[in-house]
Backbone as JSON, one array per atom type, in Angstrom:
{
  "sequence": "XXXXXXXXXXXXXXXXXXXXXXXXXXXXXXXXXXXXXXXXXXXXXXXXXXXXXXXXXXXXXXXXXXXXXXXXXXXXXXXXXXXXXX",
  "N": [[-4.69, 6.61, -16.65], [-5.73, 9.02, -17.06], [-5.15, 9.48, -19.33], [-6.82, 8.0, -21.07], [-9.41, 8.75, -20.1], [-9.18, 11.47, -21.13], [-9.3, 11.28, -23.61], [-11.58, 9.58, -24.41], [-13.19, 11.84, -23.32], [-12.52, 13.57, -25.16], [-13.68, 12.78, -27.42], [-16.5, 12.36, -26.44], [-17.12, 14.87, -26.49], [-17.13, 16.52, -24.4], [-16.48, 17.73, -20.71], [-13.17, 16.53, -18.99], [-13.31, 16.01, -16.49], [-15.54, 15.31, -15.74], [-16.0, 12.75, -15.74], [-15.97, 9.57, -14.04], [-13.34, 8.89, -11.78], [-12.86, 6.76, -10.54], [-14.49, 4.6, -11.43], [-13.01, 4.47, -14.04], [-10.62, 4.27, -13.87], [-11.48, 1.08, -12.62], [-12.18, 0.22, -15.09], [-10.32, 0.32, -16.93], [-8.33, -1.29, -15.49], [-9.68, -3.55, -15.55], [-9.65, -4.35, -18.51], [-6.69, -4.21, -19.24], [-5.5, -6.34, -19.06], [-5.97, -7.85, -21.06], [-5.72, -6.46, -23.7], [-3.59, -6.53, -23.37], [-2.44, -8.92, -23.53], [-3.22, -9.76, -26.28], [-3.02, -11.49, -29.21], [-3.26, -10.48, -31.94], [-3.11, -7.53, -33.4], [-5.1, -6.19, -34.42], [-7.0, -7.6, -32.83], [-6.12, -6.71, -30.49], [-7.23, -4.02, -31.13], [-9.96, -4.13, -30.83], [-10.4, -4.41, -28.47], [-9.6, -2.4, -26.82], [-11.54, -0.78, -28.28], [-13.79, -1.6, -26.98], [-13.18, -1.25, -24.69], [-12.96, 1.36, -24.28], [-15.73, 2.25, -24.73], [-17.17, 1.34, -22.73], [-15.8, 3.02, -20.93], [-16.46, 5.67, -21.76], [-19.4, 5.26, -20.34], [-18.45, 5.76, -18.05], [-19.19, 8.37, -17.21], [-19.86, 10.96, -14.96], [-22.86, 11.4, -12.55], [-25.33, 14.12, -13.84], [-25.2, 17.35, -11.65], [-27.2, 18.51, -9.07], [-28.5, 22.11, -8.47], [-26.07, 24.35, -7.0], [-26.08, 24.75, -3.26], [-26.91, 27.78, -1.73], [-23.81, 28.49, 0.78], [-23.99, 28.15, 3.99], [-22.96, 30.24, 7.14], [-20.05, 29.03, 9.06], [-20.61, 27.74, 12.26], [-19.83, 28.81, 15.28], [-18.01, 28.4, 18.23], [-18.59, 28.99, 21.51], [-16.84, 30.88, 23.84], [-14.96, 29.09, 26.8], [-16.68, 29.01, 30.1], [-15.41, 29.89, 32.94], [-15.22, 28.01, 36.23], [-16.03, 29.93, 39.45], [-13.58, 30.7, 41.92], [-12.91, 28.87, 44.45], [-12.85, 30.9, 47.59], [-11.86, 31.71, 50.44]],
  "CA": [[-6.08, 6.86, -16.4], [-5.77, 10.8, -17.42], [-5.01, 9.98, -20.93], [-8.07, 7.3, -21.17], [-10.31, 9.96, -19.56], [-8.9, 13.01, -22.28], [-9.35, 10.41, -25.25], [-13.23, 9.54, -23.93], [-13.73, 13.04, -23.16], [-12.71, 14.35, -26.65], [-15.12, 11.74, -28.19], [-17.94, 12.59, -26.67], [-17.15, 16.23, -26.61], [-17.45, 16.9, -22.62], [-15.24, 17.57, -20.51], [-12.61, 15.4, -18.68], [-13.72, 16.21, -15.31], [-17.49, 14.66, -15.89], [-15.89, 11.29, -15.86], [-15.57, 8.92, -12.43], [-11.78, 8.06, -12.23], [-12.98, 5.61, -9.89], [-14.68, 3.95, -12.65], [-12.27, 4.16, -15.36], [-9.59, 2.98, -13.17], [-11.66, 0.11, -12.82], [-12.41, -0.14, -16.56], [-8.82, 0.0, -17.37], [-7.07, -2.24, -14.32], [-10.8, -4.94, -16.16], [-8.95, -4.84, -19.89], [-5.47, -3.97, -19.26], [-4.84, -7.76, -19.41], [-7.1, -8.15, -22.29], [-5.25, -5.63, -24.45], [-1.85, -6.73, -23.24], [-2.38, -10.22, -23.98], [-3.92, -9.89, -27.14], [-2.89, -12.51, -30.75], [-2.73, -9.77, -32.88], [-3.07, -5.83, -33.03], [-6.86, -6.07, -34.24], [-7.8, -7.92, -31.44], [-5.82, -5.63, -29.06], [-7.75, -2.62, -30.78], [-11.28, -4.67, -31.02], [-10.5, -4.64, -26.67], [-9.2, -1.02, -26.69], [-12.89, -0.36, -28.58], [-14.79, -1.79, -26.15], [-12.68, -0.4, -23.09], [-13.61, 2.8, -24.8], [-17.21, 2.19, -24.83], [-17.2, 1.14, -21.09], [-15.03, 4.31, -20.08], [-17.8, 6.11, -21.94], [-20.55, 4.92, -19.68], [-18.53, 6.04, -16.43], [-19.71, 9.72, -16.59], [-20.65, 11.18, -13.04], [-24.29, 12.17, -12.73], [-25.55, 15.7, -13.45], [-25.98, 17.69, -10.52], [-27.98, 19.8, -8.88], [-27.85, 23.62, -8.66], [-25.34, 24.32, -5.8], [-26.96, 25.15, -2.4], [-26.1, 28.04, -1.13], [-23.42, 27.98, 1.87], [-24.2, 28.28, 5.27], [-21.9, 30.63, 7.8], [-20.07, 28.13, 10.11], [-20.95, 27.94, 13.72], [-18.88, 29.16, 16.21], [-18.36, 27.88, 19.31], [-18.5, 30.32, 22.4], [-16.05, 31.04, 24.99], [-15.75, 28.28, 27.99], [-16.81, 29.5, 30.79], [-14.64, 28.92, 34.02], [-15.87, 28.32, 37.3], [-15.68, 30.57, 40.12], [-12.73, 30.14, 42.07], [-13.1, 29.03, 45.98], [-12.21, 32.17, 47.73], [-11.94, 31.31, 51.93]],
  "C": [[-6.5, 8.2, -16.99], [-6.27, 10.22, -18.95], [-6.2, 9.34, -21.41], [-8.83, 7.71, -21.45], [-10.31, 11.18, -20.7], [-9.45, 12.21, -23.41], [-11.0, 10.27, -25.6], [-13.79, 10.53, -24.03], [-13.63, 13.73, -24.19], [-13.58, 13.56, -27.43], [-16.11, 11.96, -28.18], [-18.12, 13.89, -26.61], [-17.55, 16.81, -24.91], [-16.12, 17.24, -21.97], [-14.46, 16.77, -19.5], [-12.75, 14.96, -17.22], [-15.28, 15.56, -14.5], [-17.32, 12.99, -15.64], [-15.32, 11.04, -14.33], [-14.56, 8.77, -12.95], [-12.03, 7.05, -11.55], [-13.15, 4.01, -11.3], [-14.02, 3.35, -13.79], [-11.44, 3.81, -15.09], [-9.78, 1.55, -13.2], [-11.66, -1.0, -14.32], [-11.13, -0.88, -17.3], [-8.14, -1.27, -16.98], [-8.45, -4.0, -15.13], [-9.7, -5.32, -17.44], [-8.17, -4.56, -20.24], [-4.97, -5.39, -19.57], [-5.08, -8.37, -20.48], [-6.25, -7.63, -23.45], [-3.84, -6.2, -24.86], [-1.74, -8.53, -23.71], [-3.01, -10.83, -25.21], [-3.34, -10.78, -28.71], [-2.17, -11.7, -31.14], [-3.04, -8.32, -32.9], [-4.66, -5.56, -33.46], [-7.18, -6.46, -33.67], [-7.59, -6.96, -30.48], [-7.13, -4.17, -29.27], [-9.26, -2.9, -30.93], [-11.09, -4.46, -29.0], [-9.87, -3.36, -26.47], [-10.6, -0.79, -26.69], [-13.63, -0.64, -27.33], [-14.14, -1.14, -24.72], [-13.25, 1.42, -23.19], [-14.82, 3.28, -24.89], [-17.7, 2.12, -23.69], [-16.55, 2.42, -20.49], [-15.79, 5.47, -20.0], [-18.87, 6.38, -21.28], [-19.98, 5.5, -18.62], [-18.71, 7.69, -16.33], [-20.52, 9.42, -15.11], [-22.08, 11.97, -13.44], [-24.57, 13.78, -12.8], [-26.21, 16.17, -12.01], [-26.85, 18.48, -9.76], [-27.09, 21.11, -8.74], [-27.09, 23.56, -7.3], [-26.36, 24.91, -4.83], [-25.7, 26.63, -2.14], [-24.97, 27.39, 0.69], [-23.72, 28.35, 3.05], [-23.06, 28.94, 6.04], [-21.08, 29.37, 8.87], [-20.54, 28.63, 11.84], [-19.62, 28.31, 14.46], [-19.41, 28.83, 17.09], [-18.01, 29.0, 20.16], [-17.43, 30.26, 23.38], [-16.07, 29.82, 25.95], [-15.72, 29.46, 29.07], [-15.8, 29.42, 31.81], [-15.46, 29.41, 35.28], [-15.32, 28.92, 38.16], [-15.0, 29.92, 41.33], [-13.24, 30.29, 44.21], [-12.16, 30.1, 46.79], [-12.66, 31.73, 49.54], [-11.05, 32.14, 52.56]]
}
């Protein structure tokens, strides 16, 4: 999936991190059987091409500017109740 992702990502000049692996997992695990079961070695790399064109498309959306972060909350002390004194 890495090397897929590096191969895609030097293509379109981005970098390798911009791409879903979800996606290209999928892409791959779609025409892994395609590739592997292919006639002859131009078909295999006519179904490489197009896996390559689809792996392409799985960039992750640009995103917004980061928010800043917020301090966390803290929670306070418990209290305990006062103890029966007789």
């Amino acid at each position: 999936m890495r090397a897929i992702t590096y191969i895609a990502a030097e293509r379109a000049g981005i970098p390798p991190r911009s791409y879903s692996f979800t996606r290209v997992r999928n892409v791959v695990d779609a025409f892994t059987p395609l590739v592997a079961n292919a006639k002859n070695p131009q078909e295999a790399q006519k179904y490489f091409d197009q896996m390559m064109y689809y792996v392409g498309q799985a960039k992750l959306p640009n995103r917004k500017k980061r928010r800043p972060s917020y301090p966390r909350a803290v929670w306070g002390k418990p209290k305990s109740f006062p103890h029966n004194r007789e």
